[in-house]
mmCIF file of the protein (N, C-alpha, C, O) and its ligand, coordinates in Angstrom:
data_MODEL
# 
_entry.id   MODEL 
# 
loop_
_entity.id 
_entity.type 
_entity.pdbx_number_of_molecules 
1 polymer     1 
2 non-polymer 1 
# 
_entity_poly.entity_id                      1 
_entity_poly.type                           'polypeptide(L)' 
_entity_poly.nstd_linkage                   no 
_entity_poly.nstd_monomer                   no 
_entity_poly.pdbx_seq_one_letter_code       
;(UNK)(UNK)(UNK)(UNK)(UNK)(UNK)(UNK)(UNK)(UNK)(UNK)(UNK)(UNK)(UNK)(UNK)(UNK)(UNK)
(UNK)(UNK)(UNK)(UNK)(UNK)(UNK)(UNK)(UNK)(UNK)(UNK)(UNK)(UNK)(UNK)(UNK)(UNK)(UNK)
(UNK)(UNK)(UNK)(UNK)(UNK)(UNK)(UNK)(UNK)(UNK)(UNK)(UNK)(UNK)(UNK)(UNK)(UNK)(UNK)
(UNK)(UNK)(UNK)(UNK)(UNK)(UNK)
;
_entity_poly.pdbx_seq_one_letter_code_can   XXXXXXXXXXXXXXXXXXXXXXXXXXXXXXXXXXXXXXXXXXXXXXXXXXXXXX 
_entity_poly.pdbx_strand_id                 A 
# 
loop_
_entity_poly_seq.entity_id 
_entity_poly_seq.num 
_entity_poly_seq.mon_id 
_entity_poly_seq.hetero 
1 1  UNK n 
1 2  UNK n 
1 3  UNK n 
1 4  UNK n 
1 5  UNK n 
1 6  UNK n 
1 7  UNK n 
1 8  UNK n 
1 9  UNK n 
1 10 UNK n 
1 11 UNK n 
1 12 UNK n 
1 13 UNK n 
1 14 UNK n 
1 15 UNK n 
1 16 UNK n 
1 17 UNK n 
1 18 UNK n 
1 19 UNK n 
1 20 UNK n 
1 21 UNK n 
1 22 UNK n 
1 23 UNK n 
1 24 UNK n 
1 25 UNK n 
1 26 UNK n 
1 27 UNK n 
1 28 UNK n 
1 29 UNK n 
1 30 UNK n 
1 31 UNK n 
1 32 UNK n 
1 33 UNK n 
1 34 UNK n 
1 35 UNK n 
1 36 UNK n 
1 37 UNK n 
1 38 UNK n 
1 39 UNK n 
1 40 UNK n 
1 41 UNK n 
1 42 UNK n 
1 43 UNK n 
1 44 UNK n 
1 45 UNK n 
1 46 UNK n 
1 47 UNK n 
1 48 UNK n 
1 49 UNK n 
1 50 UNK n 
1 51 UNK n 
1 52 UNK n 
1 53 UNK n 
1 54 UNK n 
# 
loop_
_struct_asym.id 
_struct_asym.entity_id 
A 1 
B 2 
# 
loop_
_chem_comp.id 
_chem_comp.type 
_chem_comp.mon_nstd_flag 
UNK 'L-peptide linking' . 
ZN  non-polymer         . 
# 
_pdbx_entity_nonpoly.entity_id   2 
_pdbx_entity_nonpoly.name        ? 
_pdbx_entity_nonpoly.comp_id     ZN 
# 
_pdbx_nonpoly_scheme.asym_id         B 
_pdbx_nonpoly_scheme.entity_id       2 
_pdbx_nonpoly_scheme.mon_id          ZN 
_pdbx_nonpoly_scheme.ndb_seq_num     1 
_pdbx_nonpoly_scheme.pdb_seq_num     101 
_pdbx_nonpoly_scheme.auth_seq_num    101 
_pdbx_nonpoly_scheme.pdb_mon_id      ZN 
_pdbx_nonpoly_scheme.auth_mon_id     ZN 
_pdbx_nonpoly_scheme.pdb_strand_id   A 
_pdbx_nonpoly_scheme.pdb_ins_code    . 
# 
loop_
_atom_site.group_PDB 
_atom_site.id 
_atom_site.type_symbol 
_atom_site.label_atom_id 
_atom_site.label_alt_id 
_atom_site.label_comp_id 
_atom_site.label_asym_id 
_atom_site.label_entity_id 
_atom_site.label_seq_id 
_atom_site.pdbx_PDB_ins_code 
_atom_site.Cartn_x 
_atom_site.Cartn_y 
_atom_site.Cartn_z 
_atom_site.occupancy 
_atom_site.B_iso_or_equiv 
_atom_site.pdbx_formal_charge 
_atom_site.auth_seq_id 
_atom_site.auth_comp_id 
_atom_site.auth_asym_id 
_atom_site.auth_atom_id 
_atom_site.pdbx_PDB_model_num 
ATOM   1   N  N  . UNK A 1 1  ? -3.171  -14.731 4.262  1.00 0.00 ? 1   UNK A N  1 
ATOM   2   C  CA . UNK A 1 1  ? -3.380  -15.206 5.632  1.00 0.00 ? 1   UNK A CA 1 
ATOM   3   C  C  . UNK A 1 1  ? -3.591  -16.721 5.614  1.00 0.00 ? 1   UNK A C  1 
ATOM   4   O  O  . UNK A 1 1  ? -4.650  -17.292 5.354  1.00 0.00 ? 1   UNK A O  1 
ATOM   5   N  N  . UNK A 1 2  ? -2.559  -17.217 5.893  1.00 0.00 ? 2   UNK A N  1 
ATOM   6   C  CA . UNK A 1 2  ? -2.724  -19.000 5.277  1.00 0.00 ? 2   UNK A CA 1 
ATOM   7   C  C  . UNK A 1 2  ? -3.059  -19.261 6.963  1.00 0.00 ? 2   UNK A C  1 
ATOM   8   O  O  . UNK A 1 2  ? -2.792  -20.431 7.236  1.00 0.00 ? 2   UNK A O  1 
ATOM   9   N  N  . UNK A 1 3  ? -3.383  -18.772 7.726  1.00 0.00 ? 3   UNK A N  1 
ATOM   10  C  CA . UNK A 1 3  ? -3.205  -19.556 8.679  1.00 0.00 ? 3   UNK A CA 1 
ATOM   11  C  C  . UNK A 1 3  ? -4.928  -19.304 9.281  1.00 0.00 ? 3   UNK A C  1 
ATOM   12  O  O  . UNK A 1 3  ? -5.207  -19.517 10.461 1.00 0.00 ? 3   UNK A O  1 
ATOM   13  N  N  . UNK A 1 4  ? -5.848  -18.883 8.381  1.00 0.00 ? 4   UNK A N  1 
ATOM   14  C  CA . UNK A 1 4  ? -6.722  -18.276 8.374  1.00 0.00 ? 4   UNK A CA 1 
ATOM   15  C  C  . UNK A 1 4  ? -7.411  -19.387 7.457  1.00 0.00 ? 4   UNK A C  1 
ATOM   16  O  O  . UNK A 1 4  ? -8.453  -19.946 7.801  1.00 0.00 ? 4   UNK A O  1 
ATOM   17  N  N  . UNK A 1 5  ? -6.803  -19.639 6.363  1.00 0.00 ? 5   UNK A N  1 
ATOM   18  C  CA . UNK A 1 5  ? -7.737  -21.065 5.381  1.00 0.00 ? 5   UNK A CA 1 
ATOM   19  C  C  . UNK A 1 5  ? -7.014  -21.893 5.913  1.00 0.00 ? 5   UNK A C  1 
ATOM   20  O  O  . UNK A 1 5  ? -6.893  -22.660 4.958  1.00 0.00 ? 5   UNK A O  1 
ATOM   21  N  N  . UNK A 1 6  ? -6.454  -22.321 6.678  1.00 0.00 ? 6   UNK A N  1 
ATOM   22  C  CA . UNK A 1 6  ? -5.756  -23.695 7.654  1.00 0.00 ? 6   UNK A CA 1 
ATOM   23  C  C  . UNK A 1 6  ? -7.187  -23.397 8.212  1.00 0.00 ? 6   UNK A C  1 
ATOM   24  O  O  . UNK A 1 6  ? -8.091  -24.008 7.643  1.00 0.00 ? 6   UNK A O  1 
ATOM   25  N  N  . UNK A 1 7  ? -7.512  -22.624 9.151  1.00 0.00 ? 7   UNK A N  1 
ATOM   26  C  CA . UNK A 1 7  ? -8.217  -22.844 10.457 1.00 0.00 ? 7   UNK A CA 1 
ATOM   27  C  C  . UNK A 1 7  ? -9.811  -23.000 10.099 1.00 0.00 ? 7   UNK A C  1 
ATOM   28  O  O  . UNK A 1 7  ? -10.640 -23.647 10.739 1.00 0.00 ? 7   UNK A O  1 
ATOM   29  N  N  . UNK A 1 8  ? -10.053 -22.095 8.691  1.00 0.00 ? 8   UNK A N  1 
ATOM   30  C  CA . UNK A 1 8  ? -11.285 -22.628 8.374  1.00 0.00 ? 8   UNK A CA 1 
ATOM   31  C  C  . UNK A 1 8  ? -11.486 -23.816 7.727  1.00 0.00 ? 8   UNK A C  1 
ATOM   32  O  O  . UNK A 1 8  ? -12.617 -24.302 7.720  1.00 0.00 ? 8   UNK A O  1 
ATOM   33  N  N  . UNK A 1 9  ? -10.351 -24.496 7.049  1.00 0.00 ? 9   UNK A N  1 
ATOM   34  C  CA . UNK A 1 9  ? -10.091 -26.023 6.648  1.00 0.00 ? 9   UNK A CA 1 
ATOM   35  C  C  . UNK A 1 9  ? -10.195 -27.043 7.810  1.00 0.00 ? 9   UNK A C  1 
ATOM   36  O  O  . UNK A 1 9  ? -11.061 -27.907 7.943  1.00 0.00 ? 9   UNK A O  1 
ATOM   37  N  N  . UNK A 1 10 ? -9.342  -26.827 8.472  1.00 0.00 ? 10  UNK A N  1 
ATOM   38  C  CA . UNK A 1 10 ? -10.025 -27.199 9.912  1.00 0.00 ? 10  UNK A CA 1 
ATOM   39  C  C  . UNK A 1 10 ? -10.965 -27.759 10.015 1.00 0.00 ? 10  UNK A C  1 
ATOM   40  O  O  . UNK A 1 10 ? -11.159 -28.961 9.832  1.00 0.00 ? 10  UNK A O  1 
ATOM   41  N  N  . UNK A 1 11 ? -11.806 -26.812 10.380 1.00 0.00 ? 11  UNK A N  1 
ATOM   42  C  CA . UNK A 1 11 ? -12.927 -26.596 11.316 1.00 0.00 ? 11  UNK A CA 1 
ATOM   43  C  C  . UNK A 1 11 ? -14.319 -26.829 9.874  1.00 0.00 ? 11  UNK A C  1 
ATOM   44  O  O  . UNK A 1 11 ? -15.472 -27.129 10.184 1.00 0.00 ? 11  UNK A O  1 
ATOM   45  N  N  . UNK A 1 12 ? -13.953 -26.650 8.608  1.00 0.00 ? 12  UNK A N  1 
ATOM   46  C  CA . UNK A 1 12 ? -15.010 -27.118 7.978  1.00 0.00 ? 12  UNK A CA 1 
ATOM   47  C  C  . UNK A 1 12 ? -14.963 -28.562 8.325  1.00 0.00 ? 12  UNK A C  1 
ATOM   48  O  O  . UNK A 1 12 ? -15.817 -28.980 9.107  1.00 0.00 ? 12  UNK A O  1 
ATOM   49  N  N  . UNK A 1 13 ? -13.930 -29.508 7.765  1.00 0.00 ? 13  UNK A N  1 
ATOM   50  C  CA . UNK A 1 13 ? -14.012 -30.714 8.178  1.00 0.00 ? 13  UNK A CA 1 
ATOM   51  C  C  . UNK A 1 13 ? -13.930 -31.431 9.510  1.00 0.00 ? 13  UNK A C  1 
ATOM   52  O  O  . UNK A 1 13 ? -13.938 -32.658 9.614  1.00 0.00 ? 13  UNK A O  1 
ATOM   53  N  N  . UNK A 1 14 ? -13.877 -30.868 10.182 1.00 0.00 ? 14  UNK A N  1 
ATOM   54  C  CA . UNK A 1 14 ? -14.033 -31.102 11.694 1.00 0.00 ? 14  UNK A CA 1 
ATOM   55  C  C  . UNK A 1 14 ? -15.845 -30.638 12.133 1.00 0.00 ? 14  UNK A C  1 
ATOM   56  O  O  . UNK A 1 14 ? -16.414 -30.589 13.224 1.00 0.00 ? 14  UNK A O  1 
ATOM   57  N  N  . UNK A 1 15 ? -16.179 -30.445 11.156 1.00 0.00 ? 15  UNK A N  1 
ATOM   58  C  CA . UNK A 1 15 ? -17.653 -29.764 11.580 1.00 0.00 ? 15  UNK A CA 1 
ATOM   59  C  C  . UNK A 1 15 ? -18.476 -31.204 11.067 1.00 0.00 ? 15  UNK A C  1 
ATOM   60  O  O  . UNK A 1 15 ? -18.476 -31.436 9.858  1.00 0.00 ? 15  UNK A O  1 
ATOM   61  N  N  . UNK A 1 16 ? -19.099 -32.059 11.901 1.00 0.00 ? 16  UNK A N  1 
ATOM   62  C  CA . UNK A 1 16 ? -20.008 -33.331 11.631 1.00 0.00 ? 16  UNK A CA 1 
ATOM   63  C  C  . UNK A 1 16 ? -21.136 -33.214 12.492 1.00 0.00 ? 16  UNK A C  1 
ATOM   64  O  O  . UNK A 1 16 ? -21.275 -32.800 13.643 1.00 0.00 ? 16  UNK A O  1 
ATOM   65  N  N  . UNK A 1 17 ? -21.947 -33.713 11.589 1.00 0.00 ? 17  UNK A N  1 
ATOM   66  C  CA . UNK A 1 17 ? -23.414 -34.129 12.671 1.00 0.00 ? 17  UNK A CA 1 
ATOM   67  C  C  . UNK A 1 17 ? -23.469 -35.576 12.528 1.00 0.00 ? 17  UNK A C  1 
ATOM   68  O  O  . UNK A 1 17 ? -22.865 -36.254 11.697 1.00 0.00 ? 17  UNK A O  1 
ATOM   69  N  N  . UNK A 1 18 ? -24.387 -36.027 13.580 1.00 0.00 ? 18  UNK A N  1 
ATOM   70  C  CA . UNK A 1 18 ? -24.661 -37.573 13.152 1.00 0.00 ? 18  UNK A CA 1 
ATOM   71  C  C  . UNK A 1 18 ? -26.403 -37.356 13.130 1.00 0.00 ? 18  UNK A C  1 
ATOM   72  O  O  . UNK A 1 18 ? -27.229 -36.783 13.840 1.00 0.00 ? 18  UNK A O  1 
ATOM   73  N  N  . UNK A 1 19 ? -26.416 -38.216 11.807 1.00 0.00 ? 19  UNK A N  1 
ATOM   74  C  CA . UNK A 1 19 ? -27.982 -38.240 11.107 1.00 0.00 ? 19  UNK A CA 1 
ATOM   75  C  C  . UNK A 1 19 ? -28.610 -39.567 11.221 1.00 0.00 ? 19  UNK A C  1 
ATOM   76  O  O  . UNK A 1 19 ? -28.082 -40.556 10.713 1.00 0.00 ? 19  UNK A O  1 
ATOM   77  N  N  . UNK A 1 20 ? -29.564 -39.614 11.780 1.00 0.00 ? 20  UNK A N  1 
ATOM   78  C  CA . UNK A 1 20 ? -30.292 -40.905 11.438 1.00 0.00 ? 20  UNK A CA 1 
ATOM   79  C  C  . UNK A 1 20 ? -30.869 -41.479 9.889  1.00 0.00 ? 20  UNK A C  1 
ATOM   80  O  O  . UNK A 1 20 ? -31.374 -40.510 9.321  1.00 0.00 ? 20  UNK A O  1 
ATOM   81  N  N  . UNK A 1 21 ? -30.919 -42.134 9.433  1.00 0.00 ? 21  UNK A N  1 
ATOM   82  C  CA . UNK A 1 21 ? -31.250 -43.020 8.312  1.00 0.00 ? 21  UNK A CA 1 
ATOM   83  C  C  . UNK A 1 21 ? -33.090 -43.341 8.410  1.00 0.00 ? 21  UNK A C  1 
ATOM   84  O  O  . UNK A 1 21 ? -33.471 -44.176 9.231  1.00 0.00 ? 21  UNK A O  1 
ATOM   85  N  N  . UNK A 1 22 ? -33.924 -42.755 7.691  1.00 0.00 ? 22  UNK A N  1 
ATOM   86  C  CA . UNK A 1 22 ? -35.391 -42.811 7.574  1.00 0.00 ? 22  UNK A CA 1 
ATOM   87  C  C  . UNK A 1 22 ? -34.948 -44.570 7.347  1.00 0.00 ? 22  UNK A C  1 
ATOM   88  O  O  . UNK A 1 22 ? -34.990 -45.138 8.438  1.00 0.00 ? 22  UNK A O  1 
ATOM   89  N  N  . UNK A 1 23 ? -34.672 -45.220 6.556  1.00 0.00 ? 23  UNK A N  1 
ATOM   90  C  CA . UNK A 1 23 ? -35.304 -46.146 5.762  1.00 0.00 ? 23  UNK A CA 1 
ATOM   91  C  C  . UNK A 1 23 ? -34.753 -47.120 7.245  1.00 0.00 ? 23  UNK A C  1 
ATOM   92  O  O  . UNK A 1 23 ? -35.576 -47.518 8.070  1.00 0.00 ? 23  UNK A O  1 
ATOM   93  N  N  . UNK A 1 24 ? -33.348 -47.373 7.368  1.00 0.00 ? 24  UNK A N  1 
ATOM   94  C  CA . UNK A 1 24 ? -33.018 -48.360 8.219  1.00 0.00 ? 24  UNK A CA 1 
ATOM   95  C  C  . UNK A 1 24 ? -32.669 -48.139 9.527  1.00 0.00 ? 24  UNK A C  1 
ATOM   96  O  O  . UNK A 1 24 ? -32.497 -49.048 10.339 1.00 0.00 ? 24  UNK A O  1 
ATOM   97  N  N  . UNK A 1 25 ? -32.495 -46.305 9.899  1.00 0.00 ? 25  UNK A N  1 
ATOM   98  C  CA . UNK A 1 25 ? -32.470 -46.233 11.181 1.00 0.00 ? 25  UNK A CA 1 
ATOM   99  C  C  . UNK A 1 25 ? -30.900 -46.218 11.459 1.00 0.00 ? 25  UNK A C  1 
ATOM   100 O  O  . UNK A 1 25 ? -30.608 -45.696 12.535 1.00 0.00 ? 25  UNK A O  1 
ATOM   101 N  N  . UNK A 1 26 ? -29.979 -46.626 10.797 1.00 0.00 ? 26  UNK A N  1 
ATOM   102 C  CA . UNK A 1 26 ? -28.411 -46.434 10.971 1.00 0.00 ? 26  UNK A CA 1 
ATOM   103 C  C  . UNK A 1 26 ? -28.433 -44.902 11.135 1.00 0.00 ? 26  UNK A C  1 
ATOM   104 O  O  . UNK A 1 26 ? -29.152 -44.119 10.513 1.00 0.00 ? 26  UNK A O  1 
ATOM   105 N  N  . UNK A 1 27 ? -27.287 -44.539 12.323 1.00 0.00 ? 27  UNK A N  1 
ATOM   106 C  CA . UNK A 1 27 ? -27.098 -43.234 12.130 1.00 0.00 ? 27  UNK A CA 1 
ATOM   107 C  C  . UNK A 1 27 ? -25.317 -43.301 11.616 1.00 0.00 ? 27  UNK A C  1 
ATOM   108 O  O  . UNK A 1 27 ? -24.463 -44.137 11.911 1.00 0.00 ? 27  UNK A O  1 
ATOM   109 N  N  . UNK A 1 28 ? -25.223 -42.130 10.796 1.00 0.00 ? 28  UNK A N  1 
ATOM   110 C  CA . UNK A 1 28 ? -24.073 -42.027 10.011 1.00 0.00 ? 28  UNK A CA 1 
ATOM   111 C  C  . UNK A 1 28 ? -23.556 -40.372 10.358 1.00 0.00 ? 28  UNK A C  1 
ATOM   112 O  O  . UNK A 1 28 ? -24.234 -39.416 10.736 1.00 0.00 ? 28  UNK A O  1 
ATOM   113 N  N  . UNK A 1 29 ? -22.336 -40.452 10.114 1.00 0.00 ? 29  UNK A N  1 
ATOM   114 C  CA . UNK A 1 29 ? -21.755 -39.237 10.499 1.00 0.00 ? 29  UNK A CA 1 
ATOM   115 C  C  . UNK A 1 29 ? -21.807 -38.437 9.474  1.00 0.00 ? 29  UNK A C  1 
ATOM   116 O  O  . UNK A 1 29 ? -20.929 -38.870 8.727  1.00 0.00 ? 29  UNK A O  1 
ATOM   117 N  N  . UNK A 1 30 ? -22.377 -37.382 8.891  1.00 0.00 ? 30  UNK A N  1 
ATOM   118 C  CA . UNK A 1 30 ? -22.573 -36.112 8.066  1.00 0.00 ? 30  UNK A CA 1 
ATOM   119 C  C  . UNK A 1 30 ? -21.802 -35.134 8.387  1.00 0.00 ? 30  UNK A C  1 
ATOM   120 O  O  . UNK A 1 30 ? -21.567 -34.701 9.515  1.00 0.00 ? 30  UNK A O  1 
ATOM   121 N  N  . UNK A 1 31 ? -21.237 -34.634 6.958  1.00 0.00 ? 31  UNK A N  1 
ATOM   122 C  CA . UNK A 1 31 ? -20.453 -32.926 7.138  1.00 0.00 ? 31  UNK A CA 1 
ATOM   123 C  C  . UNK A 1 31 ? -22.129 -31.878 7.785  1.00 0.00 ? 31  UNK A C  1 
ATOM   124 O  O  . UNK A 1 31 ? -23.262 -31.754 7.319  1.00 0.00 ? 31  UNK A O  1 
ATOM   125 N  N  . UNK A 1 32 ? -21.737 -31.573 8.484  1.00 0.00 ? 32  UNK A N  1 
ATOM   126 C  CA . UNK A 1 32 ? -22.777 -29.955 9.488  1.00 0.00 ? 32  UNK A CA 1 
ATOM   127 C  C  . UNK A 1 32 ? -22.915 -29.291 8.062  1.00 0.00 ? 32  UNK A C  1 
ATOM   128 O  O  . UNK A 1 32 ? -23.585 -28.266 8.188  1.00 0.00 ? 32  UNK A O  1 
ATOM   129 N  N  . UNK A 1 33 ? -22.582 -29.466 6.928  1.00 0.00 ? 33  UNK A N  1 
ATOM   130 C  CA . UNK A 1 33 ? -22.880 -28.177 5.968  1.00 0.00 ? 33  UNK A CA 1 
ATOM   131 C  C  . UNK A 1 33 ? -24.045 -28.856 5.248  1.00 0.00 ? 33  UNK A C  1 
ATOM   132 O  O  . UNK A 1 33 ? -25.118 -28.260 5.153  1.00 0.00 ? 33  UNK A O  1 
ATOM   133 N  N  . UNK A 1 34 ? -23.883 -30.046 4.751  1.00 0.00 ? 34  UNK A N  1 
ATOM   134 C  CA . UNK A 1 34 ? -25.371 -31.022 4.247  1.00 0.00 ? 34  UNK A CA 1 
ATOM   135 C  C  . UNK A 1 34 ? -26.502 -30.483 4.943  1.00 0.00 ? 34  UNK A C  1 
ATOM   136 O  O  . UNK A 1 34 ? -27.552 -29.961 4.567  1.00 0.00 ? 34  UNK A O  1 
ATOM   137 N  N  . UNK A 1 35 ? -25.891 -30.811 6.307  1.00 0.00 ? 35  UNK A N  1 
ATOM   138 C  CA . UNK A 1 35 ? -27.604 -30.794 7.262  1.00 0.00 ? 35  UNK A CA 1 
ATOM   139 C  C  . UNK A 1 35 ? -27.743 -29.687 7.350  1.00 0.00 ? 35  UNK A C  1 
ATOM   140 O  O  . UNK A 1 35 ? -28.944 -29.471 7.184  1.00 0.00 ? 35  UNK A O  1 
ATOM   141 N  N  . UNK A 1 36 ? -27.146 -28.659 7.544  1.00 0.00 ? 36  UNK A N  1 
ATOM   142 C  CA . UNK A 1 36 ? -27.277 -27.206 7.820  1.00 0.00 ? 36  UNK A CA 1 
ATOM   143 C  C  . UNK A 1 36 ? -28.226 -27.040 6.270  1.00 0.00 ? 36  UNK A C  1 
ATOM   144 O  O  . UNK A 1 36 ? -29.338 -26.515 6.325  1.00 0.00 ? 36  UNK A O  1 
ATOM   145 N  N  . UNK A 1 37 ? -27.805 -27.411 5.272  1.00 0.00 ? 37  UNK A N  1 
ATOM   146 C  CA . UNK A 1 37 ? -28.179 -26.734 3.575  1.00 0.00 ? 37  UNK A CA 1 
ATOM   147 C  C  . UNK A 1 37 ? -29.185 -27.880 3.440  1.00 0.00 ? 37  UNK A C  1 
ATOM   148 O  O  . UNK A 1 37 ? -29.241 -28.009 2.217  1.00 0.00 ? 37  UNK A O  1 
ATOM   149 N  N  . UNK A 1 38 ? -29.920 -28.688 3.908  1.00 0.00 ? 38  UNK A N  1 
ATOM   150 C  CA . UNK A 1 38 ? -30.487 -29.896 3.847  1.00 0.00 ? 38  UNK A CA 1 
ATOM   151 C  C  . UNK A 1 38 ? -29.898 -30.137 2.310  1.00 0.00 ? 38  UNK A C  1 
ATOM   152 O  O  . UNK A 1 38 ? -30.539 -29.843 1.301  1.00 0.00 ? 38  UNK A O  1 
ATOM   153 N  N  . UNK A 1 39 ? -28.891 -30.581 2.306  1.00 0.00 ? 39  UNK A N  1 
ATOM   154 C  CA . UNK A 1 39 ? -28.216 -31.410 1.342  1.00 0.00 ? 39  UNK A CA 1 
ATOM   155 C  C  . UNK A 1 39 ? -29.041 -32.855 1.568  1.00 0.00 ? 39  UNK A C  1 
ATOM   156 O  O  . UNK A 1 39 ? -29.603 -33.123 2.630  1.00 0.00 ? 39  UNK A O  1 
ATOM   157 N  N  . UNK A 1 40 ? -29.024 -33.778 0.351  1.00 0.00 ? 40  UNK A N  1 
ATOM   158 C  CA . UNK A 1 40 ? -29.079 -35.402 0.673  1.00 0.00 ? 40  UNK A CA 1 
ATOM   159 C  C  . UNK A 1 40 ? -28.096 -35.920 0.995  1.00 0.00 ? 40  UNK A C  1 
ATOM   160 O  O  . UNK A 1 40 ? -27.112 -35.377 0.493  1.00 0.00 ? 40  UNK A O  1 
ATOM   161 N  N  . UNK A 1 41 ? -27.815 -36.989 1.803  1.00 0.00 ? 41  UNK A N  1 
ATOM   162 C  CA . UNK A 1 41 ? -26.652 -37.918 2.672  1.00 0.00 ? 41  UNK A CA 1 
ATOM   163 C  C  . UNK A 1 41 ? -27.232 -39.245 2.137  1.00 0.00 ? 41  UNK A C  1 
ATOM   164 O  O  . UNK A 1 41 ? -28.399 -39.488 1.831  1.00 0.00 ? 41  UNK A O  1 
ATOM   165 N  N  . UNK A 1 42 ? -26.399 -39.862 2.104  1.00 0.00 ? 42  UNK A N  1 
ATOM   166 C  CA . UNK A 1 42 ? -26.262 -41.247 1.541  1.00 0.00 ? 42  UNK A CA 1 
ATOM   167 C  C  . UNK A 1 42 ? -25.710 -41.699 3.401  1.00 0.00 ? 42  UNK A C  1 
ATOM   168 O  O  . UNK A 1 42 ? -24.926 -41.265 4.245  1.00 0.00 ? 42  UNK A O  1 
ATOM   169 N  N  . UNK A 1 43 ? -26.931 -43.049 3.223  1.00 0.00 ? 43  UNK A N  1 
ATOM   170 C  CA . UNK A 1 43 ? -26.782 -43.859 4.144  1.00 0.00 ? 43  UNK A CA 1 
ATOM   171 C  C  . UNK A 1 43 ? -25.905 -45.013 3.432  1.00 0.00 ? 43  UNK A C  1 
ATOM   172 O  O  . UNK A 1 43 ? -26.042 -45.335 2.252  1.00 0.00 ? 43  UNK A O  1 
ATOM   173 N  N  . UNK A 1 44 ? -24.517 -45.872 4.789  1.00 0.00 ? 44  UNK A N  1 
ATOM   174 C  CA . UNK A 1 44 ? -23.350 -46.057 4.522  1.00 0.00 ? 44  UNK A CA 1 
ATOM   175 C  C  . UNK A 1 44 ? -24.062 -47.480 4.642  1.00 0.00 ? 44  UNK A C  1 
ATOM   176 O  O  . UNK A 1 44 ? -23.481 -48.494 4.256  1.00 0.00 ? 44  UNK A O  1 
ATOM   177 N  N  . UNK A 1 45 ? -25.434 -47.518 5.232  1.00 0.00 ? 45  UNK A N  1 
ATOM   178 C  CA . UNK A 1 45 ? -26.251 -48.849 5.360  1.00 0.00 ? 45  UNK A CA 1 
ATOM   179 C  C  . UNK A 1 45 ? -26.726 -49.868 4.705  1.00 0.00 ? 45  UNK A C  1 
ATOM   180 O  O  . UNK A 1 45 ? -26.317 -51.025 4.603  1.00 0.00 ? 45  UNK A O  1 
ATOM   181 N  N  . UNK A 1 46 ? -28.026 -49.093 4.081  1.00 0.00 ? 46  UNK A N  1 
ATOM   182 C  CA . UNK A 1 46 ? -28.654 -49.430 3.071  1.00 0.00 ? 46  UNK A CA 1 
ATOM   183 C  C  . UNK A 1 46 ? -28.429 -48.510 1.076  1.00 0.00 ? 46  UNK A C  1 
ATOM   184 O  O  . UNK A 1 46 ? -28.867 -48.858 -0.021 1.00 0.00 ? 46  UNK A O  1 
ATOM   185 N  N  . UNK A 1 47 ? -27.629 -47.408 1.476  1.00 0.00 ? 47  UNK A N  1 
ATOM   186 C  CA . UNK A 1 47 ? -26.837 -46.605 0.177  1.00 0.00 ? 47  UNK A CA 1 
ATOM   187 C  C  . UNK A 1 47 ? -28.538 -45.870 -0.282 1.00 0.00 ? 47  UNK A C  1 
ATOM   188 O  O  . UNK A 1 47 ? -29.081 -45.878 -1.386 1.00 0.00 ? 47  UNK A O  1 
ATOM   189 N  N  . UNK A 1 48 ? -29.003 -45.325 0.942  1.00 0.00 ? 48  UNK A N  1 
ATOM   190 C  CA . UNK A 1 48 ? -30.269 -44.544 0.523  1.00 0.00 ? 48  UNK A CA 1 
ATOM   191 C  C  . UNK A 1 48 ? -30.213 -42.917 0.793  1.00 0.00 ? 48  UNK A C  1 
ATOM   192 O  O  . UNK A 1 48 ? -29.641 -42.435 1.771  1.00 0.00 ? 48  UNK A O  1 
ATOM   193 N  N  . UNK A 1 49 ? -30.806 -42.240 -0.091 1.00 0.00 ? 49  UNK A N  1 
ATOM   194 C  CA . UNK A 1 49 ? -30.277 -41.019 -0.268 1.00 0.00 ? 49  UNK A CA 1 
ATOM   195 C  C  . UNK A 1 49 ? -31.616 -40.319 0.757  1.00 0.00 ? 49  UNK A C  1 
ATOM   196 O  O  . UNK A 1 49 ? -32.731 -40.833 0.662  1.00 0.00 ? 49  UNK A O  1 
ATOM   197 N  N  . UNK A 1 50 ? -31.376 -39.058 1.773  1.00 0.00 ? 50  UNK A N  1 
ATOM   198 C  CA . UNK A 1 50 ? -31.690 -38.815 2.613  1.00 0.00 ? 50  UNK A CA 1 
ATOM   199 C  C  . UNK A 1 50 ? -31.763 -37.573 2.881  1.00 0.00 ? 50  UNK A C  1 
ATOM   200 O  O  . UNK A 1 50 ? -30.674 -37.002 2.817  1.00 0.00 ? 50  UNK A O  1 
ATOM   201 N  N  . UNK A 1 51 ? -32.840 -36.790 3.222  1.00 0.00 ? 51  UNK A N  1 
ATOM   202 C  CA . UNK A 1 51 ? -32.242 -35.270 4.019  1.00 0.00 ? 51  UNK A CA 1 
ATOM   203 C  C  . UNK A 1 51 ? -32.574 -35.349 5.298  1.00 0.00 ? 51  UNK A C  1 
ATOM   204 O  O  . UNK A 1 51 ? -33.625 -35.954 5.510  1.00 0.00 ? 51  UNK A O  1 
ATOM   205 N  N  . UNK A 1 52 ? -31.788 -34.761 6.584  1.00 0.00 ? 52  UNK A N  1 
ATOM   206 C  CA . UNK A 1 52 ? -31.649 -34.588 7.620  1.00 0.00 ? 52  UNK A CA 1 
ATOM   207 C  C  . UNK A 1 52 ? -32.852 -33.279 8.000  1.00 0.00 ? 52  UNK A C  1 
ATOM   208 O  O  . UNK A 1 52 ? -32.761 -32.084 7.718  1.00 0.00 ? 52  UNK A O  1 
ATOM   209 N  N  . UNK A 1 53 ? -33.935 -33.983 8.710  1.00 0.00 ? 53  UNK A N  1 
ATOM   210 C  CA . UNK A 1 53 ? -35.078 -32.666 9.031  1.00 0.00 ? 53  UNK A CA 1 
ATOM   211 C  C  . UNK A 1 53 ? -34.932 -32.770 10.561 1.00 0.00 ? 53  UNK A C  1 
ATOM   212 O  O  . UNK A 1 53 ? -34.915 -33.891 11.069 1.00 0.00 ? 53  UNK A O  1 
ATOM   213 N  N  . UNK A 1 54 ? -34.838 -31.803 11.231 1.00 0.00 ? 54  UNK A N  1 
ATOM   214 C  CA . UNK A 1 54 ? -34.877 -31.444 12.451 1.00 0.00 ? 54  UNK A CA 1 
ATOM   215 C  C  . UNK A 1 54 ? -35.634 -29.907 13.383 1.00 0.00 ? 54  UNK A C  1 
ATOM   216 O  O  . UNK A 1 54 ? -35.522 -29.809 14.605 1.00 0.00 ? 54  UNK A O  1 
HETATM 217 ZN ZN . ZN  B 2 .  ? -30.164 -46.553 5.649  1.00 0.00 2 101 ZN  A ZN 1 
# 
């Protein structure tokens, strides 16, 4: 069913949050699976490593 991992290819990378930055306050655009898994995100700002708490 290729048209089935097309659509979840998709939609994984089409899936973003935007996260604010603790240290400098930049908000940066995050894959939804980081923040969802509180993965760390690297701010594109200051290059500070981060988890998204909400
Ligand atoms: Zn930052």
């Amino acid at each position: 069913m290729s048209v089935i991992n097309y659509a979840m290819k998709f939609f994984s990378s089409a899936s973003t949050a935007t996260a604010a930055c603790p240290v400098c306050g930049l908000k940066s655009v995050q894959p939804l699976s980081k923040v969802r898994l509180n993965q760390t995100m690297l701010c594109p700002g200051c290059k500070a490593l981060f988890i998204s708490r909400r």
